[in-house]
PQR file of N, CA, C, O and H, with PARSE charges and radii, in Angstrom:
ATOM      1  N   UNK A   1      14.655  11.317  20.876 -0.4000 1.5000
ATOM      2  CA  UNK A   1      15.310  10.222  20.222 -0.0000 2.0000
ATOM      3  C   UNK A   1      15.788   9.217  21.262  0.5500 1.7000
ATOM      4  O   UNK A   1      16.311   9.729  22.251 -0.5500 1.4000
ATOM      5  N   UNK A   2      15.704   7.743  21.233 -0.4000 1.5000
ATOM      6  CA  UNK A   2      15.987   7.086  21.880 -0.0000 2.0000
ATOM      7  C   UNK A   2      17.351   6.772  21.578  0.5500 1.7000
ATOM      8  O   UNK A   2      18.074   7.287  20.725 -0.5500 1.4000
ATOM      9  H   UNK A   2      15.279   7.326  20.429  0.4000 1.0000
ATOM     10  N   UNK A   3      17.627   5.766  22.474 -0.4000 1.5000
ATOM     11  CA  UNK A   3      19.335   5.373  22.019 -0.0000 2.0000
ATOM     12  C   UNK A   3      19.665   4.545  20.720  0.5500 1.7000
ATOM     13  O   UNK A   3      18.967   3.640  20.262 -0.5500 1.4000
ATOM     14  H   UNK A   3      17.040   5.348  23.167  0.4000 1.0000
ATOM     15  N   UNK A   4      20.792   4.993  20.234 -0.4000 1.5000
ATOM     16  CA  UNK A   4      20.947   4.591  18.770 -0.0000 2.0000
ATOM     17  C   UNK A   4      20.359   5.139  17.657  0.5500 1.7000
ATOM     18  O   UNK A   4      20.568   4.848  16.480 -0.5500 1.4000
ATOM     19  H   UNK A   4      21.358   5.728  20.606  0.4000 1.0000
ATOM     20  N   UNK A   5      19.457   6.116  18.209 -0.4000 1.5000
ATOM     21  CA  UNK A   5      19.080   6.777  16.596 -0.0000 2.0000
ATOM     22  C   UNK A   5      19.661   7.955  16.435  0.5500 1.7000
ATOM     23  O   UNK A   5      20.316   8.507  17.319 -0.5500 1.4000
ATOM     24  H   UNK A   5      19.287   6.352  19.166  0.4000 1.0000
ATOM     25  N   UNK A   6      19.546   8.221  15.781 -0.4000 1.5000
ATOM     26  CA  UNK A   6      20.086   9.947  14.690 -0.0000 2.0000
ATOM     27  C   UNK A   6      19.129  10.665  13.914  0.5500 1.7000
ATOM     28  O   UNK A   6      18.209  10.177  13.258 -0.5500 1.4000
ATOM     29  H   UNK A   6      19.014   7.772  15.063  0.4000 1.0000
ATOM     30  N   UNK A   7      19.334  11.497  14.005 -0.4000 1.5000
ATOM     31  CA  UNK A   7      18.759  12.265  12.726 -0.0000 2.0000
ATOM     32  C   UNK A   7      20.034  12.195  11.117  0.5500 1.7000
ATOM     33  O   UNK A   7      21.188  12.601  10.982 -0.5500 1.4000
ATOM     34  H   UNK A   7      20.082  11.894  14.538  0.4000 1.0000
ATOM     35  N   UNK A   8      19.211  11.587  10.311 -0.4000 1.5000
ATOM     36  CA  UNK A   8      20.061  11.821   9.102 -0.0000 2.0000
ATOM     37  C   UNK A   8      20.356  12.803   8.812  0.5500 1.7000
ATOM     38  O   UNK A   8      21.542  12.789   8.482 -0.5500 1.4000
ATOM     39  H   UNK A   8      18.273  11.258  10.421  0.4000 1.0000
ATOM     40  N   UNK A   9      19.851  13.905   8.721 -0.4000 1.5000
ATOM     41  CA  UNK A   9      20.416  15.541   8.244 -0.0000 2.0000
ATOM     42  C   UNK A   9      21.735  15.314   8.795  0.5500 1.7000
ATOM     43  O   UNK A   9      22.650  15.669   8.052 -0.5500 1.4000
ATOM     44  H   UNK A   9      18.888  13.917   8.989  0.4000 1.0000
ATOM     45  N   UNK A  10      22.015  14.891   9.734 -0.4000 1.5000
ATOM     46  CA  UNK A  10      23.463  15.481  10.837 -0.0000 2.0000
ATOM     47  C   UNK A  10      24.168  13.929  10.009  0.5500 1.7000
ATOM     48  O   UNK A  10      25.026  13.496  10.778 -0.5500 1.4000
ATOM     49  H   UNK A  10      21.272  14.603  10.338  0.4000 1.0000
ATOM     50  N   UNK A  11      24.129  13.587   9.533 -0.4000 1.5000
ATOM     51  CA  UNK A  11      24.688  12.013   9.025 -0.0000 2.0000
ATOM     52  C   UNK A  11      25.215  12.911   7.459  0.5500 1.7000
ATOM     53  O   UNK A  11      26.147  12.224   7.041 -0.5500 1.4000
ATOM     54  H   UNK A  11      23.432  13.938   8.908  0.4000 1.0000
ATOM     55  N   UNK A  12      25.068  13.747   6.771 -0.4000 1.5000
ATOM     56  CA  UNK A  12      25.493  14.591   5.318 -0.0000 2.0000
ATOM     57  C   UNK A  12      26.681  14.468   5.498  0.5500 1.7000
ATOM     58  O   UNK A  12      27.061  14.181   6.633 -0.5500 1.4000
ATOM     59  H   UNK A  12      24.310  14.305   7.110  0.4000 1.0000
ATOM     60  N   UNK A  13      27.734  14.667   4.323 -0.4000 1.5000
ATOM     61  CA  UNK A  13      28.919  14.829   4.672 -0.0000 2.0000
ATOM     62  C   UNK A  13      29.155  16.300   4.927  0.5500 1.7000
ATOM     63  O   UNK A  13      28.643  17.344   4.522 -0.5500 1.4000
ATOM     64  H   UNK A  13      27.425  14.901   3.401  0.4000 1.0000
ATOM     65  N   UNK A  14      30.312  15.916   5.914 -0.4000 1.5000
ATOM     66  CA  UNK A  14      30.960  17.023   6.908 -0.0000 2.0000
ATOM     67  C   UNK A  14      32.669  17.661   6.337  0.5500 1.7000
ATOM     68  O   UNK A  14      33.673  16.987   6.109 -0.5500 1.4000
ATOM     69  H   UNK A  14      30.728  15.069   6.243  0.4000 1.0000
ATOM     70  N   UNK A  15      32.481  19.223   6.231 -0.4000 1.5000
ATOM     71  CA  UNK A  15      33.984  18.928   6.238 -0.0000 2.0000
ATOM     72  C   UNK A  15      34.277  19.270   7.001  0.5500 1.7000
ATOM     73  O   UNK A  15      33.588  19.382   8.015 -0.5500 1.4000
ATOM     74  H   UNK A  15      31.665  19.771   6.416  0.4000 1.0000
ATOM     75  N   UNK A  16      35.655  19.662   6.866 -0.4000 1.5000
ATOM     76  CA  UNK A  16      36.342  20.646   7.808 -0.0000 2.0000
ATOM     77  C   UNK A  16      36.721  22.017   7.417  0.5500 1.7000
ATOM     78  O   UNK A  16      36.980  22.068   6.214 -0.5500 1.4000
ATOM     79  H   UNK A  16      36.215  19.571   6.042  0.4000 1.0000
ATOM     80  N   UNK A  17      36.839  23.129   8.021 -0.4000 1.5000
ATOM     81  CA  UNK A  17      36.693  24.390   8.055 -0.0000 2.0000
ATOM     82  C   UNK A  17      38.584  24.379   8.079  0.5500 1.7000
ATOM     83  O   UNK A  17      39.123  24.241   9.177 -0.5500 1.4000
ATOM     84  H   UNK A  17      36.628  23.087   8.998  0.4000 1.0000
ATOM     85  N   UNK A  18      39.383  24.518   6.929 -0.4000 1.5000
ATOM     86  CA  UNK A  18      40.632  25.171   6.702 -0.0000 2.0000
ATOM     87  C   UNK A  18      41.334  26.510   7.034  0.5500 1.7000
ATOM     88  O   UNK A  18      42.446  27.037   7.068 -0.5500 1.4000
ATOM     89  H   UNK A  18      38.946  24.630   6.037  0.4000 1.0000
ATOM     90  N   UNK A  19      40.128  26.726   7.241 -0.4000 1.5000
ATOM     91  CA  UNK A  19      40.442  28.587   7.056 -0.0000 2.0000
ATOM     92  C   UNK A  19      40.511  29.195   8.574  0.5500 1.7000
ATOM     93  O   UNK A  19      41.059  30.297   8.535 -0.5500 1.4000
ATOM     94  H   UNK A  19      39.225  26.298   7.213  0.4000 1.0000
ATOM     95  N   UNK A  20      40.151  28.845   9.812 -0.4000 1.5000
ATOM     96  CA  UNK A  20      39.977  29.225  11.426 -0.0000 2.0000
ATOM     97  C   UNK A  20      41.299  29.143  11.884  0.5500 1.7000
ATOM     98  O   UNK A  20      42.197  28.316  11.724 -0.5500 1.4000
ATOM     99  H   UNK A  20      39.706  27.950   9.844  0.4000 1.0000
ATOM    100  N   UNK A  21      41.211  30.086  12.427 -0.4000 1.5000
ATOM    101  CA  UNK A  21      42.829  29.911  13.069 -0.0000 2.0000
ATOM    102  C   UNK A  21      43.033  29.624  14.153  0.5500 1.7000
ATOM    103  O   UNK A  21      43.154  30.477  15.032 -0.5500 1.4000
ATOM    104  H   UNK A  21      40.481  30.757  12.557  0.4000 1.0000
ATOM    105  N   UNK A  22      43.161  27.797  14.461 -0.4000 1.5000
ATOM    106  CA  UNK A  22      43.114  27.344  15.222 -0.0000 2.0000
ATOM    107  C   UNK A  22      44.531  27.109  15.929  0.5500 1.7000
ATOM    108  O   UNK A  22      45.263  26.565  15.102 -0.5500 1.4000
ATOM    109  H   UNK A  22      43.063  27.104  13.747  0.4000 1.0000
ATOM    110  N   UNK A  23      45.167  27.301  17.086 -0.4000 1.5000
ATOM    111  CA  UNK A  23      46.296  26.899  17.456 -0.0000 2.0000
ATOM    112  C   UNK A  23      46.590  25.646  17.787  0.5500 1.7000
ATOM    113  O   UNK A  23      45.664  25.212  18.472 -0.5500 1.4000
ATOM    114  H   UNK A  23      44.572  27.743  17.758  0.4000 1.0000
ATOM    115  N   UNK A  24      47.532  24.750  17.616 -0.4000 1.5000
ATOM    116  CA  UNK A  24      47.817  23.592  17.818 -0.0000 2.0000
ATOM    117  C   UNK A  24      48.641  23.216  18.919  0.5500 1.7000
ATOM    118  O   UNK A  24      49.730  23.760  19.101 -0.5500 1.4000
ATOM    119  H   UNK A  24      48.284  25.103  17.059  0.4000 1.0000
ATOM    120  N   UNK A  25      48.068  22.062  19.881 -0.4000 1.5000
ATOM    121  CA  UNK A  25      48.681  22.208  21.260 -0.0000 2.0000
ATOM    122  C   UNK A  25      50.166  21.012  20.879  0.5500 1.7000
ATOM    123  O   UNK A  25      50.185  19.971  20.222 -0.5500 1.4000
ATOM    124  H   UNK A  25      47.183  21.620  19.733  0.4000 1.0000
ATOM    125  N   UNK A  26      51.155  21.669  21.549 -0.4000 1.5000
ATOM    126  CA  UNK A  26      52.430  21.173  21.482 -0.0000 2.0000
ATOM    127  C   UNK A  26      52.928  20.326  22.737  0.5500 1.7000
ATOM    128  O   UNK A  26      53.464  20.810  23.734 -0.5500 1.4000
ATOM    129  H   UNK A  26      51.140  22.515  22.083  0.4000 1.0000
ATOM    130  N   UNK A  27      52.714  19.245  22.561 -0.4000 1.5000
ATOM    131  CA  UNK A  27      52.467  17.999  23.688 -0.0000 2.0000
ATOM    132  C   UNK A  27      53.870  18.357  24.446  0.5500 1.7000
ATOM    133  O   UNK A  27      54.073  18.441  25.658 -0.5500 1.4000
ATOM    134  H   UNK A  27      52.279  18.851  21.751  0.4000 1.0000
ATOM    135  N   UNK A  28      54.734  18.534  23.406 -0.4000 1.5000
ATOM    136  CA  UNK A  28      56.424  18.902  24.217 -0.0000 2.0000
ATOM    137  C   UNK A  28      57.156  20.007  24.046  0.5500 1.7000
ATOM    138  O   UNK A  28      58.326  20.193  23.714 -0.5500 1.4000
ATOM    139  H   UNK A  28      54.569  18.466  22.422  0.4000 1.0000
ATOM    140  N   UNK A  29      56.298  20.682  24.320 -0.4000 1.5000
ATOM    141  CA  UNK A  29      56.496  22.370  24.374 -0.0000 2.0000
ATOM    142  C   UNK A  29      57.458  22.209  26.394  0.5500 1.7000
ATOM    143  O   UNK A  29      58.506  22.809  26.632 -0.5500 1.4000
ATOM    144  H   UNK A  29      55.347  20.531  24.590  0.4000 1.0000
ATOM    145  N   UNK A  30      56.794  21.381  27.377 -0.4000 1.5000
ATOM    146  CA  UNK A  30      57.618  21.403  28.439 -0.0000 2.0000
ATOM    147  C   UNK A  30      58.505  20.444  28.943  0.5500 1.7000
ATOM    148  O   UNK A  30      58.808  20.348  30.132 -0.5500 1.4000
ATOM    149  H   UNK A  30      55.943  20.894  27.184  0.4000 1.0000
ATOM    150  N   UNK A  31      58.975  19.637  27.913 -0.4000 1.5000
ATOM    151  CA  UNK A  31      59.626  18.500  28.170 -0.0000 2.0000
ATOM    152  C   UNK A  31      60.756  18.978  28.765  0.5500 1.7000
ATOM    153  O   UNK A  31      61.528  19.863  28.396 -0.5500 1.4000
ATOM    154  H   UNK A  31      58.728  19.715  26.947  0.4000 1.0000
ATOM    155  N   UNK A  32      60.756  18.182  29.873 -0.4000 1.5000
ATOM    156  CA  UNK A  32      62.363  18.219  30.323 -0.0000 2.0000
ATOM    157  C   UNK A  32      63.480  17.084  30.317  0.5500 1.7000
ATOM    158  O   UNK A  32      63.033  15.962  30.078 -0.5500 1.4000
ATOM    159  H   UNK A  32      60.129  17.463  30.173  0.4000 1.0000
ATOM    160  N   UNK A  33      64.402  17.141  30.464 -0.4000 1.5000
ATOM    161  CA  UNK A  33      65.327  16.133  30.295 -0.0000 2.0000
ATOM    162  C   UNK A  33      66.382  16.524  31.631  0.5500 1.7000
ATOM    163  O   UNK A  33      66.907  17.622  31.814 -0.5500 1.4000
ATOM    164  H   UNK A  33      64.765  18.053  30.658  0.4000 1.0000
ATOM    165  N   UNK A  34      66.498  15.530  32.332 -0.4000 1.5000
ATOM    166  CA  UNK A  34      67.537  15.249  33.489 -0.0000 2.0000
ATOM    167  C   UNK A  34      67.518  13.885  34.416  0.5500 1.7000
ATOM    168  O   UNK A  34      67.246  12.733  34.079 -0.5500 1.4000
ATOM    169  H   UNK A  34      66.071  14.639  32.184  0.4000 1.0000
ATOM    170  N   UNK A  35      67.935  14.463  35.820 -0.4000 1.5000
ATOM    171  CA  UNK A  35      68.073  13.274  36.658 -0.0000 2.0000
ATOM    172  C   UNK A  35      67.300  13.498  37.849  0.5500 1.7000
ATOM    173  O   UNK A  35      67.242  14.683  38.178 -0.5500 1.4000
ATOM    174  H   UNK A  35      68.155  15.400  36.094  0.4000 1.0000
ATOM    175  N   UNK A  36      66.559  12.507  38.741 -0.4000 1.5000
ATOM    176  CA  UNK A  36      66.143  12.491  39.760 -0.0000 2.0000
ATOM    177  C   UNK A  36      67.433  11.486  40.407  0.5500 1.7000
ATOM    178  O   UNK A  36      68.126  10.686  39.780 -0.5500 1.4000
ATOM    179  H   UNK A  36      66.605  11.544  38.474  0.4000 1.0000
ATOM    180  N   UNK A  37      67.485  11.810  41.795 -0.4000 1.5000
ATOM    181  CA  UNK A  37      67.796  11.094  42.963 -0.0000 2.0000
ATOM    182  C   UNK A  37      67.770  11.385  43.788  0.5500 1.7000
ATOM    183  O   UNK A  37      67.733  12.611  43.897 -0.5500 1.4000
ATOM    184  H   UNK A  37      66.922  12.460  42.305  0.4000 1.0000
ATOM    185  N   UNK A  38      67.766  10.462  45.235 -0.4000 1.5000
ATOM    186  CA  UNK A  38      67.792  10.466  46.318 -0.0000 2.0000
ATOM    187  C   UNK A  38      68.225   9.782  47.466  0.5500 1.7000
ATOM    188  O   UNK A  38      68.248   8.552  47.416 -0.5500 1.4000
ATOM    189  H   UNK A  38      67.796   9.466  45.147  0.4000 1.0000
ATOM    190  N   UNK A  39      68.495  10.233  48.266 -0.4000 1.5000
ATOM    191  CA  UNK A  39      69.339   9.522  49.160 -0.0000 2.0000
ATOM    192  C   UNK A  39      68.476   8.775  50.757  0.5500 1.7000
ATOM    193  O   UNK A  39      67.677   9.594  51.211 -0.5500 1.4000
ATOM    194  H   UNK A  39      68.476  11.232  48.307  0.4000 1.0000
ATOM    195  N   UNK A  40      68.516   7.871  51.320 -0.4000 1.5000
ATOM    196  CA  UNK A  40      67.973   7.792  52.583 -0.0000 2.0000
ATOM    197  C   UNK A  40      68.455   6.828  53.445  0.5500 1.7000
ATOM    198  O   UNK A  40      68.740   5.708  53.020 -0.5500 1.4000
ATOM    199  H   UNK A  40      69.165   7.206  50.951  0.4000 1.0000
ATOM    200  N   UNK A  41      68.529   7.008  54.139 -0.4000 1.5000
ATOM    201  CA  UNK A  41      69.080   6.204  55.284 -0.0000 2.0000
ATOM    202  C   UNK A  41      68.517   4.595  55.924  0.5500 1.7000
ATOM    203  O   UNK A  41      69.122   3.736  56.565 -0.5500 1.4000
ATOM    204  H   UNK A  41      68.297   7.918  54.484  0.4000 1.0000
ATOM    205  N   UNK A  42      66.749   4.683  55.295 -0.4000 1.5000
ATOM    206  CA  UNK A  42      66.298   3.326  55.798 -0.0000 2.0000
ATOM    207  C   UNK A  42      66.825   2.368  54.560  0.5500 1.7000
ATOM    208  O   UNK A  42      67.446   2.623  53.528 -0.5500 1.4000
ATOM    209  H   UNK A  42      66.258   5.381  54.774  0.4000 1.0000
ATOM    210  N   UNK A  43      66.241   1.019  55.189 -0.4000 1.5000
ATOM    211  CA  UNK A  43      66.846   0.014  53.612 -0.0000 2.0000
ATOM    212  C   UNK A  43      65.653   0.006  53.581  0.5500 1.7000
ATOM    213  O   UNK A  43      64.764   0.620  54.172 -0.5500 1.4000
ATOM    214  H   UNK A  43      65.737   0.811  56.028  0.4000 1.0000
ATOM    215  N   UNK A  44      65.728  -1.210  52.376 -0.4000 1.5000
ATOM    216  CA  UNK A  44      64.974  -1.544  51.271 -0.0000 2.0000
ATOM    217  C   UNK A  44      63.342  -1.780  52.436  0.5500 1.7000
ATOM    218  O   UNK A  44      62.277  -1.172  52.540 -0.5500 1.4000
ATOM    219  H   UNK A  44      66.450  -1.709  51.896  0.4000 1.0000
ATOM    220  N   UNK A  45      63.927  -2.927  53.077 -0.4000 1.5000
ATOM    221  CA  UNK A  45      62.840  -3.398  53.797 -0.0000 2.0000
ATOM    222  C   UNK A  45      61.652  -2.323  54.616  0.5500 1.7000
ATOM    223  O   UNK A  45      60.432  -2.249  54.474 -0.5500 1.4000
ATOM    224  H   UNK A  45      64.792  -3.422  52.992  0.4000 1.0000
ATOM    225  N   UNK A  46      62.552  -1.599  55.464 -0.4000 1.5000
ATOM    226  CA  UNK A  46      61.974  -0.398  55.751 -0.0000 2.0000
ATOM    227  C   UNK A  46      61.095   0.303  55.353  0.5500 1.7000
ATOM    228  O   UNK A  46      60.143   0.715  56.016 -0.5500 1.4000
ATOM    229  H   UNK A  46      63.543  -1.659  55.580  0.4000 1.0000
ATOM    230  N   UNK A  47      61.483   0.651  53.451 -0.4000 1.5000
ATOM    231  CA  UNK A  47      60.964   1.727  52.593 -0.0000 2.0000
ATOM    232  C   UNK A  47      59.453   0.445  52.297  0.5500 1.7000
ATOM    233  O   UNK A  47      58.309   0.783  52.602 -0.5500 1.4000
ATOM    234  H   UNK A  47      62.256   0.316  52.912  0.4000 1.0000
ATOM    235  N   UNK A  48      59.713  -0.753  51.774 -0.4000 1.5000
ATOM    236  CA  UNK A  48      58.475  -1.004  51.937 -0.0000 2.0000
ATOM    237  C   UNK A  48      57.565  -1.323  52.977  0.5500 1.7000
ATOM    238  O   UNK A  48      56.339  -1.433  52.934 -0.5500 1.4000
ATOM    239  H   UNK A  48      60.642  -1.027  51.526  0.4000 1.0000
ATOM    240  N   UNK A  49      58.380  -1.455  53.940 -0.4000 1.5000
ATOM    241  CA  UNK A  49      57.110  -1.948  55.032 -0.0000 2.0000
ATOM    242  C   UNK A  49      56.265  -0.373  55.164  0.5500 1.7000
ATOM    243  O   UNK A  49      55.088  -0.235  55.495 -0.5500 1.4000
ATOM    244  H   UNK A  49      59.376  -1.365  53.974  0.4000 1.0000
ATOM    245  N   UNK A  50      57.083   0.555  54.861 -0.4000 1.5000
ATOM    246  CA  UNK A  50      56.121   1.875  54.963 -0.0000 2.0000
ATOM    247  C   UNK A  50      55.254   2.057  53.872  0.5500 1.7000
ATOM    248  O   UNK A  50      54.116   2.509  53.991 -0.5500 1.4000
ATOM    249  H   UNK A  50      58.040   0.444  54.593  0.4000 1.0000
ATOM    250  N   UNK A  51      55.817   1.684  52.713 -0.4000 1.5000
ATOM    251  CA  UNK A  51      54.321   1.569  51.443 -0.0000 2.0000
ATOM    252  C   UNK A  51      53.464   0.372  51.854  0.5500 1.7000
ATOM    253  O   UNK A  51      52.391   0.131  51.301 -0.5500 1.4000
ATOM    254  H   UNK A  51      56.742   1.317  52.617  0.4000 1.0000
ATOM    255  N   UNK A  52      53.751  -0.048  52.414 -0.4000 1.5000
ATOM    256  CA  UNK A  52      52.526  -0.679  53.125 -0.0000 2.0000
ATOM    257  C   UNK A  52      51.602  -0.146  53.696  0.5500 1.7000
ATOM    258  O   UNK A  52      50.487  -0.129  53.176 -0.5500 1.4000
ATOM    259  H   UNK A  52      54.623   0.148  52.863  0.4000 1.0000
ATOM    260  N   UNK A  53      51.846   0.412  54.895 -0.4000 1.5000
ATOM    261  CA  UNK A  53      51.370   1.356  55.834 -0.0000 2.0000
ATOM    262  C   UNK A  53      50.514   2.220  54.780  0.5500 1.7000
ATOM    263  O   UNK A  53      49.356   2.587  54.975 -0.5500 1.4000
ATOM    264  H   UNK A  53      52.752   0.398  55.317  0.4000 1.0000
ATOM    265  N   UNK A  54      51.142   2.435  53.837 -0.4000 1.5000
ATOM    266  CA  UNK A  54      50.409   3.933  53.459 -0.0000 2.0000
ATOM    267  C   UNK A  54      49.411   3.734  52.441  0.5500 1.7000
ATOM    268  O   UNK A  54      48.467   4.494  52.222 -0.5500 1.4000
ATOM    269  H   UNK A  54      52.083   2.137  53.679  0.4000 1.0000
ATOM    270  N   UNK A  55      49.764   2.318  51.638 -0.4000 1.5000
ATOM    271  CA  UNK A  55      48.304   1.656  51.304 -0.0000 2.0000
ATOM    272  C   UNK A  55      47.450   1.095  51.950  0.5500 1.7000
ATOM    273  O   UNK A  55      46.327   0.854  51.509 -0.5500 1.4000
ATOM    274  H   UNK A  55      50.530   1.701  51.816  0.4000 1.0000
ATOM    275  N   UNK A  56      47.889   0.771  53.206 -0.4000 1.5000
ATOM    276  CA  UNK A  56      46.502   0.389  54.176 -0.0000 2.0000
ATOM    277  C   UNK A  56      45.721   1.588  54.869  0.5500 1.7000
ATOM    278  O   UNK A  56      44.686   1.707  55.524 -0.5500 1.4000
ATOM    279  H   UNK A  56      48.802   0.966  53.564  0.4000 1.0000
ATOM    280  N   UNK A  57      46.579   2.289  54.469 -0.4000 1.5000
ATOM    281  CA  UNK A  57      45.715   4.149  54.982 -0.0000 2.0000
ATOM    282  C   UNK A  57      44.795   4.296  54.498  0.5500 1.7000
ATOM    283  O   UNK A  57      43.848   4.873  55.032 -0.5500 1.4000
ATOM    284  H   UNK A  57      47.420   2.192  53.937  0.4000 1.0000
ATOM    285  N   UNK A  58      44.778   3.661  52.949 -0.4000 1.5000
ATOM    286  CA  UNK A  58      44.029   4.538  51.904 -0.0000 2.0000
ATOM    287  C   UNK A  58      42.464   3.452  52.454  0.5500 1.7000
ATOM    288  O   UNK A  58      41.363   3.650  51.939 -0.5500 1.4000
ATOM    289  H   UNK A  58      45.547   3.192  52.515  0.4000 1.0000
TER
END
């Protein structure tokens, strides 16, 4: 079959199978809730002139 065609057989209507016991994934089964921080000693300027650096790495 080239691109864009089908076979009609597979085009019938489809259902769905009710009865399988399928488990359902729980997107926030690991959610967490809190705080990040951090502390550092360079300033602002510093912290980016080093994301600089470390995108010119890449």
């Amino acid at each position: 079959m080239g691109f864009g065609s089908y076979d009609e057989s597979e085009q019938q209507q489809q259902t769905a199978d009710d009865d399988e016991d399928v488990e359902a994934v729980n997107v926030h089964e690991n959610d967490h809730e809190g705080e990040l921080s951090f502390e550092s000693d360079l300033s602002t300027d510093e912290l980016v002139s080093q994301l600089g650096e470390m995108k010119d790495e890449e």
